[in-house]
N, C-alpha and C positions, 0 to 999 in steps of 0.2 A: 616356421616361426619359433621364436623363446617360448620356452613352458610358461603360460600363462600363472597371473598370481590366484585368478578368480576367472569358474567358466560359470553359464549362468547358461543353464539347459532345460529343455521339456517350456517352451514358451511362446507364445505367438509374437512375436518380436515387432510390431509399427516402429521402421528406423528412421521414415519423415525423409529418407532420403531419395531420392528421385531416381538412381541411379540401382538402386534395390528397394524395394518399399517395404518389401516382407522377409525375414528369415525364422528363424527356427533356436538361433543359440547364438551368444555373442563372450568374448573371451577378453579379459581384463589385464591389462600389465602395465606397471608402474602408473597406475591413475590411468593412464590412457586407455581405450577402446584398442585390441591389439588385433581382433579380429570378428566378423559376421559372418553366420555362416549357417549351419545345418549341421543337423545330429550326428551325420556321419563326418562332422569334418573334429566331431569333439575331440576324440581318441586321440589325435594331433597336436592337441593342445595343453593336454593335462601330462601334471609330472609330478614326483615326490610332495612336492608342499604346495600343489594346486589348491584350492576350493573349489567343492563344484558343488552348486547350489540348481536342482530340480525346479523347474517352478508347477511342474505339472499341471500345464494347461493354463497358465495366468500371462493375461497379456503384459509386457513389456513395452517402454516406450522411452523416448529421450528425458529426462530428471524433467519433472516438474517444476516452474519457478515463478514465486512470487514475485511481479514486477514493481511494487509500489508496495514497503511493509515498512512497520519501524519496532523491530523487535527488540531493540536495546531503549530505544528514548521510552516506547510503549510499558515497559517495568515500570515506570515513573506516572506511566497517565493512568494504567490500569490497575490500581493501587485502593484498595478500603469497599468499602459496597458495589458491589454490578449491580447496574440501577439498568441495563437492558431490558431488563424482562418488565419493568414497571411499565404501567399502562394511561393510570391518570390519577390525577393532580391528590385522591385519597389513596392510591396503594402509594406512592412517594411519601406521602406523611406517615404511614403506616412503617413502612420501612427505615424510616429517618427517628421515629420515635424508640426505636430497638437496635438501632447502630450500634456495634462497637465501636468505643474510643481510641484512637489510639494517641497516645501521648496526650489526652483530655479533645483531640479535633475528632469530628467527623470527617473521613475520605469517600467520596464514590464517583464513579466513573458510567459512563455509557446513556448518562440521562437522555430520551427522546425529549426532543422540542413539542412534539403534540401531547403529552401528557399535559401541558399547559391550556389545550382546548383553545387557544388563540389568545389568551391573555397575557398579556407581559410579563416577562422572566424576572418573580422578583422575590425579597428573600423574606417579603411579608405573608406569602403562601407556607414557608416552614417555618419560618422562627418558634412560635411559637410550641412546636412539638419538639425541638430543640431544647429548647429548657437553658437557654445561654450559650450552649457549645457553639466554638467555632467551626465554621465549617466551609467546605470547599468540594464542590461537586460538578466534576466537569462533565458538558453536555455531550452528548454521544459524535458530536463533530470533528469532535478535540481543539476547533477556534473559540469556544467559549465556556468558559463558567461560569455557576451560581455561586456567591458566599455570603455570611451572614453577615449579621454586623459587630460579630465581637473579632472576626477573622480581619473585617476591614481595620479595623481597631488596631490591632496583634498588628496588621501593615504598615502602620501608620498612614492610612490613607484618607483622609476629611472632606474631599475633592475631586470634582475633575481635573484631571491630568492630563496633558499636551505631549504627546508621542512623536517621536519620528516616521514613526510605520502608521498607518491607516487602522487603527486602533481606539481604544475609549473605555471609560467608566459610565455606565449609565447612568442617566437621572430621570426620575420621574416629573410633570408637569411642575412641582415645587420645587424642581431642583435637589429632592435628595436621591440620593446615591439608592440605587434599585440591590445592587450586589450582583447584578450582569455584568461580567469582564468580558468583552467582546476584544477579542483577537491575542495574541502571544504577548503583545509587549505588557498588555493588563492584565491577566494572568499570571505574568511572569512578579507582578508585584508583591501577589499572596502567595507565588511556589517559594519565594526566597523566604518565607517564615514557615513553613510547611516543615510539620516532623519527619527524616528523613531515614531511610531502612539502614539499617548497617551494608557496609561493603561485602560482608561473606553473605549477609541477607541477598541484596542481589544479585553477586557470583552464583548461587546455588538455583536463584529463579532463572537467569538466564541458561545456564544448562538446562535446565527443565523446558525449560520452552520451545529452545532449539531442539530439545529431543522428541517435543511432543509434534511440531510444527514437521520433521523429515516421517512421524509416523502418520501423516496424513501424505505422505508419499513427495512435501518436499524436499528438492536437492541445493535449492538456493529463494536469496531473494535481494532484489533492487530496496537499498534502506535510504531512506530519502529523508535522513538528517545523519550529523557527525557522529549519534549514539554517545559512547564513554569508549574508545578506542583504544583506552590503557584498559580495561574491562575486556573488552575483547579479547587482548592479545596475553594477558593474564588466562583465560579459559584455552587459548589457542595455543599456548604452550604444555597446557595439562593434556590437552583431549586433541581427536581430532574435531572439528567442528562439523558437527550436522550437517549443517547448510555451509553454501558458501554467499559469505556477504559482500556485495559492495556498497559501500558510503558516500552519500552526498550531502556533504555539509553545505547549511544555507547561507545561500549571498542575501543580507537583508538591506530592506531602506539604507541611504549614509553610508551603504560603504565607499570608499574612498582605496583608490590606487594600492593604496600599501596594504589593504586590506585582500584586494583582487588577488595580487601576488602573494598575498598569504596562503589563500586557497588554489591558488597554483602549486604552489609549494610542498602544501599535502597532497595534493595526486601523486598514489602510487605507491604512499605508504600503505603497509602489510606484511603479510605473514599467509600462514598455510591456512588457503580458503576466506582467507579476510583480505578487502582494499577497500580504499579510497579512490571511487572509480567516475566521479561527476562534482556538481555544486546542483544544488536546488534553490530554486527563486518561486514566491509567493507572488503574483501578480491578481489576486481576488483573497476574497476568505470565501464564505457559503453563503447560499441559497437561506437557506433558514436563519442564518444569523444577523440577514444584511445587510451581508456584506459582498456577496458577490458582484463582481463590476463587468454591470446590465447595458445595454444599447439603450435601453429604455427603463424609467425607473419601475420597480415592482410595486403589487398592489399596494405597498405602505410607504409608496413613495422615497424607498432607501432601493442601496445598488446601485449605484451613481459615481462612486469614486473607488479608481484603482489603489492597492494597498500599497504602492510605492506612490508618494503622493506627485511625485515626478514620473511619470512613465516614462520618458526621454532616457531618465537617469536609468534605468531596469535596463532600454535597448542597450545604450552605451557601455554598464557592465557583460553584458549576454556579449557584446562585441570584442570586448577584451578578452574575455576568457575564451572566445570561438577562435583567437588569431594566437592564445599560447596551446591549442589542441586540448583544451578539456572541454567534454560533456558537460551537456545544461536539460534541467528540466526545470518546468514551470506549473507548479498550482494556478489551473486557469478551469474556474467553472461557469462562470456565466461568457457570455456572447462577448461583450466588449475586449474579456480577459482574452480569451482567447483568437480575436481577430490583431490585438496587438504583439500576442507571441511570435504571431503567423508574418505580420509586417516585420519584424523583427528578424526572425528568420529569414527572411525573404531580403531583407538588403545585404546578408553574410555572402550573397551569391549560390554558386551550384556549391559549396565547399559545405555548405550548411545541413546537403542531405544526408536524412538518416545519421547527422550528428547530434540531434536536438530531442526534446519530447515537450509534449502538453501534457500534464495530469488531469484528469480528471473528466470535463469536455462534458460535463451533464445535460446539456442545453445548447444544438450549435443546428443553425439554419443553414441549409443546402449547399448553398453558394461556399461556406465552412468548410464544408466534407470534402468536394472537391480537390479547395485549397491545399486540406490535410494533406490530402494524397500527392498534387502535384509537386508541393515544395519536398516532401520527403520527411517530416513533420511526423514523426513516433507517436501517436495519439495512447496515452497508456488510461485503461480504464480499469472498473473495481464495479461488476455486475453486483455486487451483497450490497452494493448500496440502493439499491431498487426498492431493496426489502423495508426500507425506511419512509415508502411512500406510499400512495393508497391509489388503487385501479381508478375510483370513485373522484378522485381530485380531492377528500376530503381532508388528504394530509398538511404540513402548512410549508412543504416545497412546491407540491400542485397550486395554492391558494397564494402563494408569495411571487410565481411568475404567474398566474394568470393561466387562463385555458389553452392560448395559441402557444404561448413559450414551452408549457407542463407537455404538451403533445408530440415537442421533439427530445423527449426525455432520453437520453443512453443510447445513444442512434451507434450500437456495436455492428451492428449489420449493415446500416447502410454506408459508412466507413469502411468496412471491408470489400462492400459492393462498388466503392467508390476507388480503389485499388491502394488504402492505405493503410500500411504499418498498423496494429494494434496488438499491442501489449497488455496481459490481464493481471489483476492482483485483487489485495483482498482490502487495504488498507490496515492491516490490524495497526491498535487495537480499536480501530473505527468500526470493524466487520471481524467475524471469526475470522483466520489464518485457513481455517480447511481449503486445501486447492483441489477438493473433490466438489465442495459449495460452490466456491469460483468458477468450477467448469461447466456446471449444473445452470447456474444462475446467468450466466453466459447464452445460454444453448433456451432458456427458459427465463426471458428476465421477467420482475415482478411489479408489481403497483402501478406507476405513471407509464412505466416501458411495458407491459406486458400483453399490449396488444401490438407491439411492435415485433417482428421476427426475431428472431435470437442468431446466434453463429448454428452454424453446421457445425456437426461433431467434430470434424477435421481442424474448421476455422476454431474452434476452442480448445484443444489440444495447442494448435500453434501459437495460438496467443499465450500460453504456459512453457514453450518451447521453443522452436524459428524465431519467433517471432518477440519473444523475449530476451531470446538472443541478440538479432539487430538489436533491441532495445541498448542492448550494454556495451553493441560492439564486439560482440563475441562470435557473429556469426561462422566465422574459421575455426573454429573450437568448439563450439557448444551448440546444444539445441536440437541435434541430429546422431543417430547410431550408426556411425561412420569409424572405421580404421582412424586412427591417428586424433578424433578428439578425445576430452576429456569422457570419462568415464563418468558422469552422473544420469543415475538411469532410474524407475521408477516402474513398478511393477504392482498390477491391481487385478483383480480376480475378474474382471470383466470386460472388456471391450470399451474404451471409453471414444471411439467414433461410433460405434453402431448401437450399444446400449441407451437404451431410452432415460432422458436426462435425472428423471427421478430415483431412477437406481442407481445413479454415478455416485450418489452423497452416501448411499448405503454399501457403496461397495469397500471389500477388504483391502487392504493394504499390505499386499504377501513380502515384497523388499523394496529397499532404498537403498539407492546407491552415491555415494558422493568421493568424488574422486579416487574411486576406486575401494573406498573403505564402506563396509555396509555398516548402515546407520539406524536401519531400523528392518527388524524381522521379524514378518506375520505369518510366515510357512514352518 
């Protein structure tokens, strides 16, 4: 073979490929994987301007990949206080009373729903430690916000408001306005007046991010909105990109024909490591914000209605864009959501397998799982979000479906059992980005799910790799240490099928590989 540009030796190599499962040394040229092989085949491969990187003893494996992340729109939501860490309804005011300002507003990000202890999300529990500031705190969901009332003010907003999308201003029993924006389109009222970062401000954050996200060992990730795509490719002609992204910008309520061909039209645009590789459709919001659309209404009697207030109208786009060959996923977390993805899919005929995905899937009864697997039905899941709930049912996901719902919490395993497709990710900035958490939380899920089996080390692995693959459509390229695909490859000081899941989040991070260029080096 050509003198390789990069060999990667002294490594226990997991290639996922069937045909070789194990080697010893694999050898890089022009992006591509150029060969697999064993220590003695190195000598063969190395020339003047080789790299040969040692891993001495660190297992290797196909690039790790976020299947569900939004590392560009995510700049924007995870923006002014991390309010993650807060607990209940007094460290929030504690934290809100000492905020920095920025441009006179308060920003923060990641608020849990149970720090409200079950009481309505409203802005008369902070204002006062506020002291007038405007303010804008989105819930750790990302379908809703808190804001005060001098922010509603700054919106000009006095009013409920009549949406196209399955959306709302809250009001309390007298009709006023709580400062709950439940869903995109009412949030979107107070982002349009929100102080906004300068452009080199975040050109600089997203390089950081990308750089931090490929030093937890990823090599890409599924971006399940349009991000800022002039942003992108402005970084993508400076640098190589970390990760490699695909974009799926969303089909929402009201689109209309010209609109469908619109997002036709951007498939495909890109550059080196970046496309536009799907559309994304909302068919629920959450479980906690109720808005998930339930078979059955939840304890507070909401979850009753899909976010496209026409479902008809959701099939009928999904159908047009499956007859121009683009990719579709669908935010579907409660039952209802996702049995009409499933019918959905299901009248595109056999042309529809393994073209499609469900996000999310937190709650889906037996007969579901099946479904998944029979239609061909991508099930892409996000285990960090377990973490958001309580073993005890105390949390107010557990107490919003009820006992019998809360019990099929993140059924990752038995979807696999069930012989379907699943995709893992982490949702940032919903969940850390680490795809060492992901594969941990996976193999170990937490709170409502965690008396439920988790994946096998293999099945979590694949869900970041094979299996993520299929997700994108990449499966002849990517996912596998294979001759002739791309070169992203991921390497960690430990054995991530046979290492006990607890250790996987502690484990180093010795290289990253992304097409060929390393991206991040811990040896």
């Amino acid at each position: 073979m050509p003198t390789a540009d990069l060999v990667i030796t002294g490594a226990h190599v997991r290639t996922l490929d069937p045909r070789r499962p194990y080697a010893r040394a694999v050898a890089v040229r022009d992006g591509l994987i150029a060969a697999v092989g064993d220590e003695s085949d190195v000598r063969d491969w190395r020339g003047p301007g080789t790299e040969v990187v040692d891993l001495a003893g660190a297992w290797l494996t196909p690039g790790l990949v976020d299947s569900h992340s939004h590392p560009v729109w995510g700049l924007d939501l995870a923006t002014g206080l991390d309010l993650s860490t807060v607990r209940d309804l007094d460290e929030l005011r504690a934290a809100l009373a000492t905020a920095e300002r920025t441009n006179g507003w308060v920003l923060g990000f990641g608020l849990d729903h149970n720090v409200f202890g079950g009481r309505p999300v409203d802005r008369a529990l902070i204002e006062d430690v506020l002291k007038g500031a405007p303010a804008f705190l989105r819930l750790y969901d990302g379908h809703s916000a808190l804001v005060t009332e001098t922010a509603l003010k700054a919106a000009d907003i006095t009013g409920p408001r009549t949406f196209a999308q399955r959306s709302h201003l809250a009001t309390d029993a007298d009709g006023r306005l709580t400062g709950h924006l439940v869903e995109h389109a009412a949030m979107d009222l107070v982002v349009a007046v929100l102080p906004k970062p300068s452009y080199a401000g975040r050109r600089a954050r997203l390089a950081e991010l990308l750089s931090s996200m490929a030093a937890t060992g990823l090599t890409g990730a599924h971006v399940m909105d349009l991000g800022d795509l002039d942003l992108i490719e402005a970084v993508a002609q400076e640098t190589v990109l970390p990760l490699r992204l695909g974009f799926h910008p969303w089909c929402m309520p009201g689109a209309d024909e010209r609109a469908l061909e619109e997002l036709v039209a951007l498939q495909g645009r890109g550059g080196r490591h970046w496309r536009v590789s799907g559309v994304k459709f909302f068919m629920d919001g959450t479980v906690e914000g109720g808005t998930a659309w339930l078979e059955h209404p939840d304890c507070h009697g909401q979850g009753t209605d899909a976010f496209w207030p026409d479902p008809a109208a959701y099939s009928d786009a999904v159908r047009h864009l499956h007859r121009a060959g683009v990719r579709t996923a669908t935010h579907a977390i409660g039952d209802a959501a996702v049995r009409h993805v499933l019918d959905t899919v299901a009248s595109l005929g056999p042309g529809g397998r393994l073209a499609h995905r469900v996000e999310h899937v937190e709650s889906a009864p037996d007969d579901t799982l099946e479904r998944i697997a029979r239609l061909g039905v991508i099930a892409s899941m996000q285990p960090p979000h377990t973490e958001y709930t309580q073993a005890d049912g105390s949390d107010e996901w557990s107490l919003r479906l009820g006992e019998e719902r809360a019990s099929r919490a993140w059924r990752l395993r038995d979807l696999r059992d069930a012989g379907a497709i699943v995709a893992l990710g982490s949702d940032w900035p919903i969940a850390h980005y680490d795809a060492r958490t992901v594969l941990a939380t996976a193999r170990t899920p937490r709170g409502a799910a965690s008396a439920r089996a988790g994946l096998t080390g293999v099945q979590a692995l694949e869900g970041c790799t094979t299996h993520a693959a299929l997700a994108a459509g990449e499966a002849t390229v990517a996912g596998r240490i294979t001759a002739g695909f791309r070169a992203d490859l991921t390497a960690l000081s430990l054995d991530l099928v046979e290492a006990p899941a607890d250790e996987i989040t502690e484990a180093s991070v010795a290289l990253t590989v992304t097409g060929g260029h390393i991206t991040h080096r811990g040896i």
